[in-house]
N, C-alpha and C positions, 0 to 999 in steps of 0.2 A: 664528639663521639667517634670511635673508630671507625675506620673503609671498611667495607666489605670484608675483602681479605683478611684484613687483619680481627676483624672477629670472628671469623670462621676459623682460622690458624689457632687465634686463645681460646676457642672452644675445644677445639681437638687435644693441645696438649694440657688441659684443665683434666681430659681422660687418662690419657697417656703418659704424661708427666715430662714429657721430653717437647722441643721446639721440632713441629713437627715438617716444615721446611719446606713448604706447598713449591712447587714448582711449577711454572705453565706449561699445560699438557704438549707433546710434539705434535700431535697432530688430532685431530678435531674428534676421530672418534675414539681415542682415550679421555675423553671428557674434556672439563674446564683447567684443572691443575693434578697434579702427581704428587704423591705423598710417601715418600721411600722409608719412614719411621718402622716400617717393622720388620725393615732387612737390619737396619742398623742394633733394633732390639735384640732381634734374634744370636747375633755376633755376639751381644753381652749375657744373652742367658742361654746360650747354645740351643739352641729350639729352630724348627723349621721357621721362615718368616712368613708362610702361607698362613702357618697355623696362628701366630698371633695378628699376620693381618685380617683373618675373619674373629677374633676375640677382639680386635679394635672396632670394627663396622659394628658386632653384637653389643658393646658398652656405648658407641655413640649417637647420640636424637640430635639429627641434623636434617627432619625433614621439612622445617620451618624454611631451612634455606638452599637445598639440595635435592637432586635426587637421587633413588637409592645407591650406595656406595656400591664399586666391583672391585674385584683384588684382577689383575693380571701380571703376567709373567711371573719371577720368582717368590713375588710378595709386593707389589706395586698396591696401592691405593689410589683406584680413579677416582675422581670427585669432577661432577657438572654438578654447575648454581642450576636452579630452578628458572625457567624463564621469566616469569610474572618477578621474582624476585632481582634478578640480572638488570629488569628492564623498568622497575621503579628507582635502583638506586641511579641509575644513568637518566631518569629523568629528575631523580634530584639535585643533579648539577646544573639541571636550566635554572634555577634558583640560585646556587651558588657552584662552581666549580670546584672548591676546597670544601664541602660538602664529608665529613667523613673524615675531615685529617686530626687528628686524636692532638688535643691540646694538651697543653702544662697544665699540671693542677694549679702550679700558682706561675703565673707570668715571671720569666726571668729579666734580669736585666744584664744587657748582654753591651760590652762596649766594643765597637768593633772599629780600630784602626789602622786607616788606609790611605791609598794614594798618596799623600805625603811630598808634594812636588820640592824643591829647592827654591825661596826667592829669589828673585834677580836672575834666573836660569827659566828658558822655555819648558814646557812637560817633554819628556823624550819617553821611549818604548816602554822603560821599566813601569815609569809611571800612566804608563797604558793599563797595563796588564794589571798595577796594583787598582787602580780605577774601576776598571769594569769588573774585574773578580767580586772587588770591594760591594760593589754595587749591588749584585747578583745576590750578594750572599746578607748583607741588610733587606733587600725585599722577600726574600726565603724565611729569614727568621722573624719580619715581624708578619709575614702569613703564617706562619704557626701560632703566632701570637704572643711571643717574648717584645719586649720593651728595647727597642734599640734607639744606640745610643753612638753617632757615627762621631770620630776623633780624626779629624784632620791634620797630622801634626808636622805641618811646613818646618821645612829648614829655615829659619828665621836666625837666627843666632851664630854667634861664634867671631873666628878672625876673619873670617870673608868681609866681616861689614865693616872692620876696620880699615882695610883695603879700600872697598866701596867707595866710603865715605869720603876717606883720605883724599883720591884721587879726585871726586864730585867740588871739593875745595882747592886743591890745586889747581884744575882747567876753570874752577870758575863756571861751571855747570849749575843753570836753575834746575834741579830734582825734578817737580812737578811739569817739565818739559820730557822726561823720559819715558819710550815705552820698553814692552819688555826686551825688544831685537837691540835696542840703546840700550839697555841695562847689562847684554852679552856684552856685548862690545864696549863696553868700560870696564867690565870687571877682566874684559881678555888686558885690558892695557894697565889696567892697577896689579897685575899679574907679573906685567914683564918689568913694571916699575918698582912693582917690591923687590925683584929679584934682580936689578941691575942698581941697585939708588939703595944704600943702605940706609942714606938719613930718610930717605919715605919709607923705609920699613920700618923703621926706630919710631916716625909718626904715626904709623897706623899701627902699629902696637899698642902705641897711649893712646889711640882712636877708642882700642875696640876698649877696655879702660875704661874711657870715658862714657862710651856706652853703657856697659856695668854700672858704671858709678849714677847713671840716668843726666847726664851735661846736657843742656835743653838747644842745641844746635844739632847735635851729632844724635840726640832721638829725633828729632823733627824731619832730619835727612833721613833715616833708617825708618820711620813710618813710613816715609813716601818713596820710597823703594817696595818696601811691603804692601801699600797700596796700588801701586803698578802692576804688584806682579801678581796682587791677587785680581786685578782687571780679566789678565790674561787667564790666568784659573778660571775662572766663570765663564769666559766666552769658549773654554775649552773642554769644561762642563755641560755648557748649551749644547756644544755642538754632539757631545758624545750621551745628551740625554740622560745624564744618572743625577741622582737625586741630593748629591753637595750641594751647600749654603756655606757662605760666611760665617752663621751659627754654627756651623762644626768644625769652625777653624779651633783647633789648640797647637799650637806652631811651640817650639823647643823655648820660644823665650816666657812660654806661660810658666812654667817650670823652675825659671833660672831666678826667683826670690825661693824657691824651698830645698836651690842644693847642697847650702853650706848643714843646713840641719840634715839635712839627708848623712853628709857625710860625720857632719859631729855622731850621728846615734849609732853608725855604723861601730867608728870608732870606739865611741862608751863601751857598746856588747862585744867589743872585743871578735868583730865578725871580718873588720877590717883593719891592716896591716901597712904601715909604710916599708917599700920597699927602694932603694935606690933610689929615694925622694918622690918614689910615686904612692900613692894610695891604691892599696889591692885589695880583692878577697879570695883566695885560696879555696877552691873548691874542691871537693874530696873528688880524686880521678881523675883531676883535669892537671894537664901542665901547664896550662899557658893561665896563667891569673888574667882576674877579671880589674882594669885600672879603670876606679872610680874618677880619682882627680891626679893630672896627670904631675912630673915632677915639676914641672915653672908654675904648677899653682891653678892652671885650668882646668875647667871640668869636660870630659868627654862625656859619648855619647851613651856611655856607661848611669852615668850620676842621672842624667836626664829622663833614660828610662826607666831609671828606679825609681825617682820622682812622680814620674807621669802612674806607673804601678801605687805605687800609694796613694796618689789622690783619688785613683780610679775606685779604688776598694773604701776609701774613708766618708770622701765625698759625693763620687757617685753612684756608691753601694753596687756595686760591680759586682753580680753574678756570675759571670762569663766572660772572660777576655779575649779579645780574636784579633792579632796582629798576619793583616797580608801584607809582607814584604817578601822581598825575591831569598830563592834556597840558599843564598852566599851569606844570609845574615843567622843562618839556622844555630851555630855554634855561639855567637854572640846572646841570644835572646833566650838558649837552654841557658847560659851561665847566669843573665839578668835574674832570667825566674828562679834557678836554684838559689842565689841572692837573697831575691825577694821571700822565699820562701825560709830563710836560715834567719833573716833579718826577726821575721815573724808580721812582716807586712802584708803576705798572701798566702791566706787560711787555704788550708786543704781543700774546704768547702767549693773553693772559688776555682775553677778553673777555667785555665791560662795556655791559649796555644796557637801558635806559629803557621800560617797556612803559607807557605813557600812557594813559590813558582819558577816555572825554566826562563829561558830568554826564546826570544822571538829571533829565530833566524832567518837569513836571506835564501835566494834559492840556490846558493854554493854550500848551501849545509853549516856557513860560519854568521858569526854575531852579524845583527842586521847591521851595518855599518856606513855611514858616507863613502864615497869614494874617497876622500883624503881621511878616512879614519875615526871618523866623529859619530858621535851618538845621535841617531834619527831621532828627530824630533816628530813629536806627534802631530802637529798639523801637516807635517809631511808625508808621514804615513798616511793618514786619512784625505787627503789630497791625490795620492795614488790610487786609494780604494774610490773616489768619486771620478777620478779619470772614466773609469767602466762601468760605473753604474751612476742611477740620483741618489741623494745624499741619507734616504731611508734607510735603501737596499744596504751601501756601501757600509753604513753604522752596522748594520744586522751584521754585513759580512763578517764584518772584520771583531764584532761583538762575542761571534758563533764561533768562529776559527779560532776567538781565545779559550771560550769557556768548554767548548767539546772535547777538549784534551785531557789528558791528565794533568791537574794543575802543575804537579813536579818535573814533568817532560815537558823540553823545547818544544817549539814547533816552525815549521815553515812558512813567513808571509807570499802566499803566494796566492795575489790577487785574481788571477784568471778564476783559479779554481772554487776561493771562496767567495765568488761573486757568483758564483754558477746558480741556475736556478732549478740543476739536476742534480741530484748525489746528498751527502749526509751535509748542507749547506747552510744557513742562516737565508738568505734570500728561497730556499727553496721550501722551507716552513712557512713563509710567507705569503708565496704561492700557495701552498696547500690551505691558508684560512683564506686566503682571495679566492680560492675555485670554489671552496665550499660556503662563503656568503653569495658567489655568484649564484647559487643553488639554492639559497633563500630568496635571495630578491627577485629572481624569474619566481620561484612561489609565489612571492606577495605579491608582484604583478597580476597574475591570476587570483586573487582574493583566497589564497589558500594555507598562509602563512602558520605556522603555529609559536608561539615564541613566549609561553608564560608558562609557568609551574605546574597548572593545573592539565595539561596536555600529558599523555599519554603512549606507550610505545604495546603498541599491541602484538607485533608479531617479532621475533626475533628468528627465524627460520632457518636463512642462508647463514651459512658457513663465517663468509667476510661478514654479517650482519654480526653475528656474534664475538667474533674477534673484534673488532671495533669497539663492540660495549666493554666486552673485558677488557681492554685498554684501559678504555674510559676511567674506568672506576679502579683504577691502578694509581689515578692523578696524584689524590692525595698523598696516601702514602709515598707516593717517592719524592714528594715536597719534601713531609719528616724526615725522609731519611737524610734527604742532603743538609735541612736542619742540623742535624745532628752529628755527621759526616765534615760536614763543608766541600762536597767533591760535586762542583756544578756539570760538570758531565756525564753526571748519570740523568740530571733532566733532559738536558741537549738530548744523551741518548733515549730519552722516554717520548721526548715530544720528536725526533726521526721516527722512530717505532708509527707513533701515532698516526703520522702524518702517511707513512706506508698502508698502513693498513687503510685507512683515508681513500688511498689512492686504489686499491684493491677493491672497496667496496664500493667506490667509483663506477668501478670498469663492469663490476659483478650484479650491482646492482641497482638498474635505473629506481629515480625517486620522483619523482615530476608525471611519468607515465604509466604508475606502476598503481597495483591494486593497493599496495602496501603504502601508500604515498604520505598517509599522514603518520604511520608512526617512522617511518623514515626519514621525515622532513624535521620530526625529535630527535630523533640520532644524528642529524645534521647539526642544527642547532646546538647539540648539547657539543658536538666534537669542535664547532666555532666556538664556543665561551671556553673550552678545555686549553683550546690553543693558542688565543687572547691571553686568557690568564697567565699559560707556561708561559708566552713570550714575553708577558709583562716583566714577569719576576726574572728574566734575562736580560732583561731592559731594552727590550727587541719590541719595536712596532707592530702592530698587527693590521695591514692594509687592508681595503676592501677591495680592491682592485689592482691586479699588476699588469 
């Protein structure tokens, strides 16, 4: 069923006919929210907005959930909830937290592909960001209650492993003796060997070949390359706490039995083109074609995501596609889906879309970079953030200081700050459900606990009392929206909010010593499961003590 909010909102414009665009009041004795629908009215049918904001009060029965409405200033519409009302729905989050978040009529199936590391290669910064975003946003939409479906899709494939390989047989290397730090440092030396040694490049050409062709040496070496490095994936997964498995590997070479049909049907409909010995498709508006299979006969990374796009939709009945890769790939993946959609492999029905993100910069404002130039690797990173804090806190840090941004804008690694455990921080929400279960468990000490559904918020009086509950019962809804969104910094920003007010009704109002002490000890309560939960779905711990 819907929040609060959001029934009160479809009540009013059910009268009105317009979205009436509730906003949180400024300040406490303009009520609970502001409703500016009749200044805007007014503009379209030339009438004071005094006058249709008292013909909006006169049409609307809102005394079930309000008290009576007032107009102020030029035509404002105040609205305060009803206390009794405010203070059962914020006891129905001791039950559930997402109490109110307005479900699918029917469960979608939503396939969401991410993080995506390189085998044979450590995870570095990008596949941070694609990682935790990734994460965030599969525990967001199956708390609304859509069917996800996470697609891990490793770089598994291509000329790299003919390199690999190649070299793994000329030194005379047991494979199953490599980890991933040894799997850099061969593929650095099958690097400088293809490019100085023409006849090992002429080999590892017919390596990778032979791969394709499935040669039962040169797969046996290329599993156990992909078994190393998914070693390394998982313990880099443990560490970062998100919810990857093995089960959500589909790596580029799941793909590579369905690209020749890919590109035969292309072909048939006449949607794809050889050009200069390459296979294209010409998209209307665009200059730069889109190259399926390149001219010596390989497939790029074009054919693959077409591929992986049609099975999505055939096989896995894909409702919804959500690719998080970084904003450089944004041009590549409008042309795939325009593609996919001209092909006739991605019904309108289905929609398909790109969640882009910046890079993570140093504190020089440039790419976060090694000193001699190289891509930070992730345990690097996260080795810096555990330097200043224990390895809870530093996840949080550095979990927060990704998803509180706007996902399309850079941002700055800069540990001091997102370690802090003051300011708009990951460690500092942390603190606020540590201070506010220390405020439980002194109650349960005293046998005074209250902690089940049937408990009760009898008084809402104080000021900070009531901003707190409003908060509250805000939760759901801005789960949905980031559902529907994908911009995980609007929760960051909800559960900061929270945690402020938190700390407000802290200082404003004792709960342990006070008259009010058991319905307060529910507003407690309910604001520790509210913040548990947001954390959850951040993939952020929620300590009981810091």
């Amino acid at each position: 069923m819907p929040s609060l909010p959001q029934t009160l909102s479809a009540r009013i414009q059910a009268v009105i006919g317009v979205d009436p665009e509730l906003r949180p009041a400024t300040k406490p004795q303009f009520g609970h929210y502001q409703c500016n629908a009749a200044l805007r009215l007014a503009a379209d049918q030339g009438r004071k907005p005094r006058e249709i904001a008292l013909e909006i009060i006169e049409a609307l029965d809102l005394d079930d959930l309000c008290e009576p409405l007032e107009i102020a200033g030029p035509g404002f519409i105040n609205i305060r909830l009803r206390t009794d009302v405010l203070a059962q729905t914020v006891t129905g989050q001791l039950a559930d937290p997402l109490a109110g978040i307005e479900q699918v009529e029917r469960p979608a199936t939503v396939i969401l592909d991410y993080s995506a590391p390189n085998v044979a290669k450590p995870m570095h910064v990008g596949n941070l960001r694609s990682t935790i975003i990734g994460d965030c946003l599969v525990r967001v939409l199956r708390a609304r209650g859509d069917r996800v479906i996470a697609q891990n899709h490793i770089g598994d494939w291509g000329t790299q492993f003919g390199m690999l390989v190649e070299q793994i047989l000329v030194e005379g290397i047991d494979a199953t003796t490599l980890t991933l730090d040894t799997s850099v440092e061969l593929y650095k030396r099958a690097q400088e060997h293809f490019r100085t040694d023409e006849s090992f490049a002429a080999a590892a050409r017919a390596r990778v070949v032979a791969l394709q062709s499935g040669d039962e040496l040169t797969r046996k070496i290329w599993q156990t390359l992909i078994d190393v490095s998914k070693a390394g994936f998982n313990r880099a997964y443990a560490r970062l706490g998100v919810l990857l498995t093995d089960a959500d590997l589909a790596g580029e070479s799941m793909y590579n039995p369905m690209l020749d049909q890919v590109t035969a049907d292309l072909i048939d409909t006449g949607i794809a083109t050889v050009d200069a010995g390459a296979l294209c498709v010409f998209l209307p508006g665009d200059d730069t074609p889109l190259i399926v299979r390149k001219s010596d006969g390989g497939y790029g990374y074009a054919a693959t995501d077409l591929a992986a796009i049609r099975y999505r939709i055939d096989t896995l009945h894909a409702d919804r596609i959500i690719y998080v890769v970084g904003s450089p790939q944004a041009h590549h993946f409008s042309q795939v889906f325009a593609a996919a959609r001209l092909a006739g492999w991605l019904p309108d029905s289905v929609d398909v879309e790109h969640v882009g993100f910046g890079s993570v910069l140093g504190a020089d404002g440039k790419m976060f970079k090694t000193r001699d130039g190289k891509a930070v690797t992730l345990d690097s990173l996260l080795d810096a953030a555990e330097e200043v804090a224990v390895p809870e806190v530093a996840i949080a840090a550095v979990k927060y200081a990704d998803l509180s941004n706007s996902l399309h804008k850079d941002y700055v690694f800069d540990v001091a700050r997102m370690t802090a455990t003051t300011g708009d921080t990951g460690p500092y929400l942390q603190y606020a459900h540590a201070r506010v279960s220390q405020i439980l468990r002194r109650a349960g000490a005293d046998g005074d606990l209250v902690n089940d559904e049937s408990a009760l918020i009898t008084a809402l009086a104080e000021p900070a009392e009531q901003a707190l509950a409003l908060a509250l019962i805000r939760f759901p809804q801005v789960v949905a929206e980031v559902a529907d969104d994908l911009q995980p910094h609007k929760l960051c920003g909800y559960l900061f909010e929270l945690a402020t007010h938190l700390s407000v009704f802290y200082e404003q109002c004792p709960v342990l010593h006070s008259d009010e002490r058991q319905s307060r000890l529910v507003l407690c309560r309910a604001t520790q499961k509210v913040l548990a939960c947001g954390l959850d779905l951040l993939g952020i711990h929620a300590p009981q003590s810091m």
